[in-house]
N, C-alpha and C positions, 0 to 999 in steps of 0.2 A: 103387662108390658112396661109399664111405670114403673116398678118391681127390679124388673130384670136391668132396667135402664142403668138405674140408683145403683143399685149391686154393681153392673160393671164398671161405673165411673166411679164408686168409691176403692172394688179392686184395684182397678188399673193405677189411681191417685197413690194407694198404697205400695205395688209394685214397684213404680217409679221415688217413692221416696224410700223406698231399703237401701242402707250406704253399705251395707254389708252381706256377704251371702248368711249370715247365721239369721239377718232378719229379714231376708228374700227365704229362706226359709219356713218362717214364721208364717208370711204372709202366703205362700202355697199350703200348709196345713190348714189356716183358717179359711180358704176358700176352696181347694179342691179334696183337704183330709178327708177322712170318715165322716169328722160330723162338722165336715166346712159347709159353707153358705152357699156353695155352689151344686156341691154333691145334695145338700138337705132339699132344691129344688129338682135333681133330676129322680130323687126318689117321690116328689107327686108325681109324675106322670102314671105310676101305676094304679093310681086313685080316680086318673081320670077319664072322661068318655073319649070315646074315639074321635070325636069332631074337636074335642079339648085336644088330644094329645095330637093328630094332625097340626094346630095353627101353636102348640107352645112348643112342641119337641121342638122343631128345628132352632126354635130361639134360645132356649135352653142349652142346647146340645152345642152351637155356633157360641154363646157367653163361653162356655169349658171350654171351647175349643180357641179363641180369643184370650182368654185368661192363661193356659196352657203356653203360648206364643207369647204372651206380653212377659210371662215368667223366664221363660229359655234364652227371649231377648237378654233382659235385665241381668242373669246370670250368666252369659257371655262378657258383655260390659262390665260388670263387676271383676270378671278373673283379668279384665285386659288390663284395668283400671289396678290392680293388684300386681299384674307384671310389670307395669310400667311404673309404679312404684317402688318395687324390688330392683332394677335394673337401676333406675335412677341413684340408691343407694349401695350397689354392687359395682359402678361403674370402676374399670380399671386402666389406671394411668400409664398408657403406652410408652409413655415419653421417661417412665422411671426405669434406672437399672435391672436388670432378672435376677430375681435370686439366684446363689449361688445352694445346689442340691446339700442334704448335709454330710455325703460324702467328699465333698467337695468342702465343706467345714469343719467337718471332725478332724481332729490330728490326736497323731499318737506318741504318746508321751515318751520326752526321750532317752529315760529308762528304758520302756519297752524298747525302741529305737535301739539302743547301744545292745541290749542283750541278745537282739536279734543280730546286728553287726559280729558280737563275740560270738553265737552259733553258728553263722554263714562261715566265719572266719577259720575256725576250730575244726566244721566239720570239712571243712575241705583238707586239711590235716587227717582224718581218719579219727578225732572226737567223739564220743557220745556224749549224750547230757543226763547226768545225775540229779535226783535232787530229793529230799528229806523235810523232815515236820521244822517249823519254830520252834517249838517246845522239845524240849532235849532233857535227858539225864546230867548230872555233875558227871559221872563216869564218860559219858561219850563224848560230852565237849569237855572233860580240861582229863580229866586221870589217863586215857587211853592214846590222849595225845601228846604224852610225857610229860604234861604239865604238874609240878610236885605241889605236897601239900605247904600250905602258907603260901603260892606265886600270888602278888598282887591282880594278877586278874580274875583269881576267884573270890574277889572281897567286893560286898556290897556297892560299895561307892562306883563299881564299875561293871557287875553284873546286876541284871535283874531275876530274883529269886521268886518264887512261889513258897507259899507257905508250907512246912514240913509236912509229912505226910506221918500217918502212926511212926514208924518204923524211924524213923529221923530223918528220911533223905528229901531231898528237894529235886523237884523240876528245876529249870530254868528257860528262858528266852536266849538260843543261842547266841551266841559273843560272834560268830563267824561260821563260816559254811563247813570249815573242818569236821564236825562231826559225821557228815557224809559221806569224807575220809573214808572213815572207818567203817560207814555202814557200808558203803561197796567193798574196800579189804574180806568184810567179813561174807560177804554175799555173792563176792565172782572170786576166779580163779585167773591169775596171772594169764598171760599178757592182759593188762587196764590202762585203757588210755581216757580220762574223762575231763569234761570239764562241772563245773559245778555251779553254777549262775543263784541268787535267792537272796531275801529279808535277813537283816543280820539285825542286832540290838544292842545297845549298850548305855549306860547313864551320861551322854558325853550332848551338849547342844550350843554351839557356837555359828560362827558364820561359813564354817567348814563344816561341822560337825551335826549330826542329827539322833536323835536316840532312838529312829529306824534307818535302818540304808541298806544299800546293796554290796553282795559284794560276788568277785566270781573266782574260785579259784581251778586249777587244773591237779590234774595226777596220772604220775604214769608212774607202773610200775612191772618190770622185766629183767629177765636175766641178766642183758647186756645196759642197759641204760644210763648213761651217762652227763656229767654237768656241760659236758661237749652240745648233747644233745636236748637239752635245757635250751641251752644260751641260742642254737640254730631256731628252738620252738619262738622262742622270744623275740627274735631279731624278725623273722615271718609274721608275727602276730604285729610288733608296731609300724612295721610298712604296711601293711596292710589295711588294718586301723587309723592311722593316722594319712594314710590315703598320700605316702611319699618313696619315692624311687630309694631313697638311702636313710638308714639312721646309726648313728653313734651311740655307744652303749656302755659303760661300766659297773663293773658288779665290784660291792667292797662288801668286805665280813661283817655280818651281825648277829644276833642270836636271834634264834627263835624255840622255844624246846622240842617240836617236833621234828626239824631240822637240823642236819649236821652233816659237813658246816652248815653255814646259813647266808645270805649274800638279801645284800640289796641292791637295787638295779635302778640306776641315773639313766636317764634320756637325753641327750643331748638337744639342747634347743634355741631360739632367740625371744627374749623376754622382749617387749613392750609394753609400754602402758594399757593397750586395750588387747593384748595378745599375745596366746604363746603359739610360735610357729617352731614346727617337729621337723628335722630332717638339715637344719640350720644352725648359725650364730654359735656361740661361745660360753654359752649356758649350760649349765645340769641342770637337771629337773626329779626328783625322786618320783617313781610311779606302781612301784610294787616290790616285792619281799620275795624270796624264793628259797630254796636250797635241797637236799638229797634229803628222802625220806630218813628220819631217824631210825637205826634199830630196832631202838625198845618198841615204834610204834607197830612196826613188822612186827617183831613179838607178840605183841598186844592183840593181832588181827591173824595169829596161828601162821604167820609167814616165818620164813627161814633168812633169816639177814644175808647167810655164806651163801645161800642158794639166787637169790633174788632181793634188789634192789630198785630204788626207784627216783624222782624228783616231783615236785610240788613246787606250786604258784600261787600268789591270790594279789587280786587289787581291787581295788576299791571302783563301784560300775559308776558310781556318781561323780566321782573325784576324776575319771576318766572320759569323762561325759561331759563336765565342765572344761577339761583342758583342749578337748576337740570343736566344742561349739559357744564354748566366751562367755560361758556363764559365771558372773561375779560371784554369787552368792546361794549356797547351797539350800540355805530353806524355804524357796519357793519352790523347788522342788515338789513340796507336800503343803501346799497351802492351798492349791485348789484354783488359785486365779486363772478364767479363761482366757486373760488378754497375754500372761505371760505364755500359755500352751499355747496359742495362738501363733505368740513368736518364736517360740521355740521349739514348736512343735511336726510333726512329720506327717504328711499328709497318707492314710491310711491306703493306698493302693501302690506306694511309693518303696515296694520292697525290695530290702538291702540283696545287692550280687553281687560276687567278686567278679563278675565279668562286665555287667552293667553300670558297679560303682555304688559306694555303700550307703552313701550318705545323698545320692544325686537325686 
């Protein structure tokens, strides 16, 4: 009796000091385990006589059953004593702003932005979208686009070369999307109306200037096609683009070797200090290069010059991306800053329609 007494007042003292369940635990192994102090007494009873085990069992059996109970207590207590710990340091401030979801703070950069704008724009014109590797041959980007041997643009300082290959010839990083030109000349069969959007390269990095960028140009080429039907494409693409009922426009002669003539094309617009506004004011503004497919390049692509003719465009997607949304300076473009994508940036469910508005 004195035994069992001892036993239950040193279990219970134990139970009640476990701060943790791994040492409430503890303290259930060493009294009701296999070889606990509790279990080591309900294995006498089989040792003993029947008028023994009548007056211990019950006392016996009632300790397990008291030890059991003081146990289930203590680890209740423990798991409340543990959430109300947790809670206490989970607690959340009502009174703070809600995040805002990351859809809701991704933006899309607005490159992507404008290129989409020029495919909404294009394809409602009847456009497809073209497009080709980085990596180019010298033949597809400058020999097939009539560009002759010695033009400054196939000289180091302003191309990027790969190193020769057995044979002597080089790769390059194309200079502009032109050779995609040619790879659809060669790959479809007249009537081609496309436009051609992608990574161009060049050795050039100023505040304008980057030694990757964008660029997107167009091509059409048909029986009938004419600088008539140039100049309609063009006048359609910057109302639209620049999101204005009217624009003014002039084309004056320039070269280009794959063109002939060759024009380039003023915007009429109003300069200020923090702004150029389209569709206004007294201003020129130069925003891209144009002119009729060259011959020799028809040649070049197994077309017939007397039979079929065409026109070509290209402008720069960065230079036109700054003129529309006020961007001073061209090399944050690729710098990665979130605060500038932030501001500059387009929210990702926000897509461009010419009925809905391109930029809204």
């Amino acid at each position: 009796m004195t035994d069992i007494t001892t036993l239950e007042i040193d279990t219970m003292d134990a139970v009640a000091a476990a701060g943790d369940e791994a040492a409430l635990e503890a303290v259930r192994v060493a009294a009701l385990g296999k070889s606990g102090s509790v279990s080591a007494l309900l294995k006498t009873l089989g040792g003993m006589t029947p008028e023994q085990r009548k007056e211990q069992g019950p006392l016996i059996n009632g300790l397990k059953e008291r030890v059991t109970a003081a146990l289930a207590a203590r680890r209740d207590a423990l798991k409340g004593a543990a959430l109300d710990a947790r809670l206490n340091t989970e607690t959340v401030d009502v009174t703070l702003p809600v995040r805002e979801t990351p859809a809701e703070t991704g933006r899309i950069h607005p490159v992507s932005q404008v290129i989409d704008e020029l495919t909404t724009i294009f394809a409602d014109m009847g456009f497809a979208v073209a497009e080709g590797p980085d990596i180019e041959t010298d033949d597809l980007n400058f020999t097939m686009l009539n560009f002759p041997e010695g033009h400054p643009a196939r000289e180091m300082h302003d191309t990027f070369y790969f190193n020769p290959k057995p044979d002597g010839t080089r790769m390059l990083l194309r200079t502009h999307t032109s050779p995609v030109q040619i790879r659809t000349m060669l790959s479809q069969k007249p009537p081609i109306r496309v436009i051609i959007p992608g990574r161009t390269y060049r050795s050039d990095s100023d505040q304008t200037h980057t030694p990757m960028f964008h660029q997107v140009e167009g091509l059409v080429i048909d029986k009938g096609s004419h600088l008539g039907h140039l100049k309609w494409i063009l006048q359609e693409f910057c109302k639209a683009f620049f999101e204005v009922d009217n624009v003014k426009m002039r084309f004056r002669p320039s070269y280009f070797p794959f063109t002939e003539p060759s024009l380039e094309v003023d915007i009429q617009c109003r300069k200020s200090k923090d702004e150029v506004r389209f569709g206004e004011g007294e201003d020129w503004l130069e925003i891209l290069g144009c002119g009729m497919v060259h011959p020799n390049v028809l040649r070049n692509c197994g077309l017939d010059p007397d039979e079929y003719q065409g026109f070509a465009w290209g402008m720069g997607i960065d230079r036109i991306a700054m003129l529309k949304y006020g961007m001073p300076d061209l090399r944050p473009f690729f710098e990665a800053d979130v605060r500038w994508l932030s501001h500059y940036g387009f929210r990702p469910l926000d897509f461009p329609t010419l009925a809905g508005g391109l930029s809204t």
